[in-house]
C-alpha positions in Angstrom: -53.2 -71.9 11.2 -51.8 -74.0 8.7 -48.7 -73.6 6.7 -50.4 -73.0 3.8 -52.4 -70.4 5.2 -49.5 -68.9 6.7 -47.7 -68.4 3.3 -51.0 -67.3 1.9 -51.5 -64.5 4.5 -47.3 -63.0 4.4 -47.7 -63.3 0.4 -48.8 -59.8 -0.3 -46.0 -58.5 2.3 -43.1 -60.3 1.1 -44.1 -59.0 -2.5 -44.0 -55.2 -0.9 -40.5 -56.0 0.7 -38.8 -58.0 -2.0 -35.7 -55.5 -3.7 -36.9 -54.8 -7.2 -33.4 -53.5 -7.8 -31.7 -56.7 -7.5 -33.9 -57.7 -10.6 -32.5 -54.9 -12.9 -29.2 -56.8 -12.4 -30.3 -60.4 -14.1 -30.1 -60.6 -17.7 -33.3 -59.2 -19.3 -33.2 -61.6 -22.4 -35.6 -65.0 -22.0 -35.7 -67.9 -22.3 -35.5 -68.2 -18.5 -35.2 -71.9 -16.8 -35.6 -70.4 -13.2 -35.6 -73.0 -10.1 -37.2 -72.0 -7.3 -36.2 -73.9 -4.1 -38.5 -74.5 -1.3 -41.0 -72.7 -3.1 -44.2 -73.3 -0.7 -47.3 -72.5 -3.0 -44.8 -70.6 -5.6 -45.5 -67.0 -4.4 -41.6 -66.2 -5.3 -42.7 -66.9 -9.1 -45.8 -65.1 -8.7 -43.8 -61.9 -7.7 -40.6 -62.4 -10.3 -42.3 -63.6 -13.3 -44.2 -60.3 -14.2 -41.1 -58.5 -13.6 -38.9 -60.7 -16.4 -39.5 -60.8 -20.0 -39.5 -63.6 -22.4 -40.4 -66.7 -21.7 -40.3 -68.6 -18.4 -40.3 -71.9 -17.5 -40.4 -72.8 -13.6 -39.0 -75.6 -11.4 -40.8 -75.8 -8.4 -38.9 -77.2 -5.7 -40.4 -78.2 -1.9 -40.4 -81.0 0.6 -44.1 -81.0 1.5 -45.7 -82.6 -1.3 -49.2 -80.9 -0.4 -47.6 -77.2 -1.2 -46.5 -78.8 -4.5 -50.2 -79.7 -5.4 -51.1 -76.2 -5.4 -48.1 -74.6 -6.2 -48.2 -73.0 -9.8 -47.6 -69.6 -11.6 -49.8 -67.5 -13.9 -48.4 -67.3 -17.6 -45.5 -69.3 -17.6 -45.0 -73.0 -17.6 -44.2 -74.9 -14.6 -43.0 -78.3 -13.2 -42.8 -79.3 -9.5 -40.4 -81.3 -8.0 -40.7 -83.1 -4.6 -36.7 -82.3 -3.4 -34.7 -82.2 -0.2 -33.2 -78.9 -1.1 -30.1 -79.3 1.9 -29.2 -82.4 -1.0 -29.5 -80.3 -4.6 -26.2 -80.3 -6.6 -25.2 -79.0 -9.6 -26.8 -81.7 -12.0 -30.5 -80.7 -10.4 -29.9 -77.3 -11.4 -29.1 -78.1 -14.7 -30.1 -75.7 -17.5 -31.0 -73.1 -14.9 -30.7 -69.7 -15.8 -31.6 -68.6 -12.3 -32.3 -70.4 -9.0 -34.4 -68.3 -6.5 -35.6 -68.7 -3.0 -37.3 -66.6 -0.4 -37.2 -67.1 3.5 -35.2 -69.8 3.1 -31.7 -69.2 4.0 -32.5 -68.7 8.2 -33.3 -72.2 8.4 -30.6 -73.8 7.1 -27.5 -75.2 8.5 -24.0 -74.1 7.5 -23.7 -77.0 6.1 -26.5 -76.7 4.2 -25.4 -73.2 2.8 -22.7 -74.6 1.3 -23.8 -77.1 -0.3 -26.6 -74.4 -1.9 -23.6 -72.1 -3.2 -21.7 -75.1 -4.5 -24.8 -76.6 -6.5 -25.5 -72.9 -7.8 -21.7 -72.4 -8.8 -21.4 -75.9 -10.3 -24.2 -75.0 -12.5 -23.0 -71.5 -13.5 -26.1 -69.4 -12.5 -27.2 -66.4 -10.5 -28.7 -67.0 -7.1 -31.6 -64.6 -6.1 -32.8 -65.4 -2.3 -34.8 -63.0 -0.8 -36.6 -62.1 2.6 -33.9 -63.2 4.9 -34.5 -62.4 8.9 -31.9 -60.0 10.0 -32.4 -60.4 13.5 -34.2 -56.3 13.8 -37.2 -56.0 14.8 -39.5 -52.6 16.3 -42.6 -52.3 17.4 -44.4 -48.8 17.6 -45.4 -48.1 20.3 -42.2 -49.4 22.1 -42.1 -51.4 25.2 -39.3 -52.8 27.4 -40.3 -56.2 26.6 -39.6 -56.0 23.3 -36.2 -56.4 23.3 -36.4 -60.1 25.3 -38.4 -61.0 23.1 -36.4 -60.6 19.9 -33.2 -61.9 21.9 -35.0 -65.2 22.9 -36.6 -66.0 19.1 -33.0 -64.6 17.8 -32.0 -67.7 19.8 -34.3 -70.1 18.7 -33.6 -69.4 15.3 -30.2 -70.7 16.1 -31.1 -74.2 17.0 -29.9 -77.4 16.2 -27.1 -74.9 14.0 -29.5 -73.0 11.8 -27.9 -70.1 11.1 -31.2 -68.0 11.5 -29.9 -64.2 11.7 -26.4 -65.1 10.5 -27.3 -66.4 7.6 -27.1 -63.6 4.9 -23.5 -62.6 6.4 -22.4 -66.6 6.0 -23.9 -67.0 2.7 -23.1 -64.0 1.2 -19.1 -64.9 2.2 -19.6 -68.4 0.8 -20.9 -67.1 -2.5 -17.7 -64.4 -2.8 -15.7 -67.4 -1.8 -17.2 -69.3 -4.8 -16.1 -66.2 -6.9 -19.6 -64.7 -7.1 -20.5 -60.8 -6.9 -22.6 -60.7 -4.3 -25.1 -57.6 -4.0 -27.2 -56.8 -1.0 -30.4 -54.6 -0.1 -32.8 -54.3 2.6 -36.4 -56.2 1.8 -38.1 -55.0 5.3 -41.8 -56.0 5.9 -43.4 -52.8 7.3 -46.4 -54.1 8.9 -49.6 -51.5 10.0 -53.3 -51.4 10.5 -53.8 -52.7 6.5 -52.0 -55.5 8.0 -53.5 -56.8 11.2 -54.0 -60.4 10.8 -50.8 -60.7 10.3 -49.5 -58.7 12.5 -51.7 -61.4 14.9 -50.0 -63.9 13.1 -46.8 -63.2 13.2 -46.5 -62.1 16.8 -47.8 -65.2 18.2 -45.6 -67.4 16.9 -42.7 -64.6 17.4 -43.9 -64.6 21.4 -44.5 -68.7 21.5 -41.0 -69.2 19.8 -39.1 -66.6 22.2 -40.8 -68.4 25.3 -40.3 -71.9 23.8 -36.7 -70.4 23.9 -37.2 -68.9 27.9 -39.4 -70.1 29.4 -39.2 -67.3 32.3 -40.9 -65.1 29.7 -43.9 -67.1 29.8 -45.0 -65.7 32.5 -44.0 -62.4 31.8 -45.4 -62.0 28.0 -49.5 -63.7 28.8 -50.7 -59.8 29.5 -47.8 -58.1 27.1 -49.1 -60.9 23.7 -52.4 -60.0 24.9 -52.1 -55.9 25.0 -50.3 -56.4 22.0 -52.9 -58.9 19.8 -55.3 -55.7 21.0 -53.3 -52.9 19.5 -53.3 -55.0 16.6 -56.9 -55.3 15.8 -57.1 -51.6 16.7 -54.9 -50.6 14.2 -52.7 -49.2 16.7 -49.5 -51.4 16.5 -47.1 -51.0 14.0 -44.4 -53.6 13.0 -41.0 -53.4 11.3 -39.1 -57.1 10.7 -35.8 -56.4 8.9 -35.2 -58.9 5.9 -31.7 -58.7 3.3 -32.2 -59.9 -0.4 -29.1 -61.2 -1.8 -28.4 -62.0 -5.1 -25.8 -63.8 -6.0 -23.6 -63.2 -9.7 -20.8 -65.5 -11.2 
């Protein structure tokens, strides 16, 4: 599966888990200048913009120039800019009334984090970044697996210093450092029958990362991924993966 694909198949369930609430707390009044960073096809915008009134314009920020070619959002006007995000400071941001991102925050360094909250802090703005892994997940029905499974991609997330589930705790503290209010809430996906293919999707690259990780689980998980892909398409499997939205207020 492609990237693209990928993005195009979580999009209605990162809409579903994104925290509403933290939107009440942004300033109502338009214009808005809102930069989205790593953006992918702009599903963040597609989800916020209905929700904001006034009007909008959009900076679409991504690495991969071919998510930038058909990034865009309905009704408001938009620009796209290819941009290593790890390297924004404050003069990207500038005349941002907003800077969003979603499922972003796990895979970036510490390093990377704080370079992030001092761009957003230089340029004055709130910081809304949603669906952050919190390093939860359950599967209905249970097995004993389960939990070596979560351990190992936990792990992996961790790599080469990304901060995978630590990152809403270390960027939350780097924002109150920066002398932001910092609000938090819950944004889980909760994943069942209406939602096999991903379901599919998500657990084979949640098993392949975790055995990537330990590799004595590959022989262990062939039969479990298996019985599990088949509960799926049965409508029989139900899936909970624990996210935090953070938003960020100076």
């Amino acid at each position: 599966m492609s990237f693209a694909a990928w993005l195009a198949l979580r999009e209605p369930a990162d809409a579903a888990a994104r925290s509403r609430e933290l939107v009440g707390h942004l300033t109502p009044e338009g214009p808005h200048v809102i930069h989205d960073l790593g953006c992918g096809t702009g599903s963040m915008g597609r989800w916020l913009a209905p929700l904001l009134p006034g009007p909008q314009h959009w900076v679409l920020h991504d690495r991969e120039a071919t998510l930038l070619q058909v990034a865009g959002v309905p009704g408001v006007s938009v620009e796209t800019r290819l941009s290593d995000i790890t390297r924004l400071r404050a003069d990207d941001l500038a005349g941002a009334s907003l800077v969003t991102a979603s499922a972003l925050l796990d895979v970036l360094t510490e390093a990377a984090v704080q370079g992030l909250v001092a761009a957003c802090a230089g340029a004055g703005c709130p910081a809304l970044l949603t669906l952050s892994v919190a390093g939860r997940v359950d599967l209905t029905p249970s097995e004993p697996l389960d939990r070596r499974v979560a351990a190992a991609f936990d792990a992996h997330q961790r790599r080469g210093r990304l901060l995978g589930p630590d990152a809403v705790a270390v960027t939350a503290e780097e924002f109150r450092r920066s002398g932001a209010e910092v609000i938090a809430r819950p944004s889980p996906w909760r994943l069942g029958a209406a939602q096999a293919e991903l379901i599919a999707a998500w657990l084979t690259g949640w098993v392949g990362a975790a055995c990537e990780q330990d590799a004595e689980l590959t022989a262990e998980t062939g039969a479990y991924a298996r019985r599990r892909l088949a509960q799926a398409a049965a409508g029989q499997l139900a899936v909970t993966v624990d996210h935090v939205d953070l938003l960020a207020l100076p």
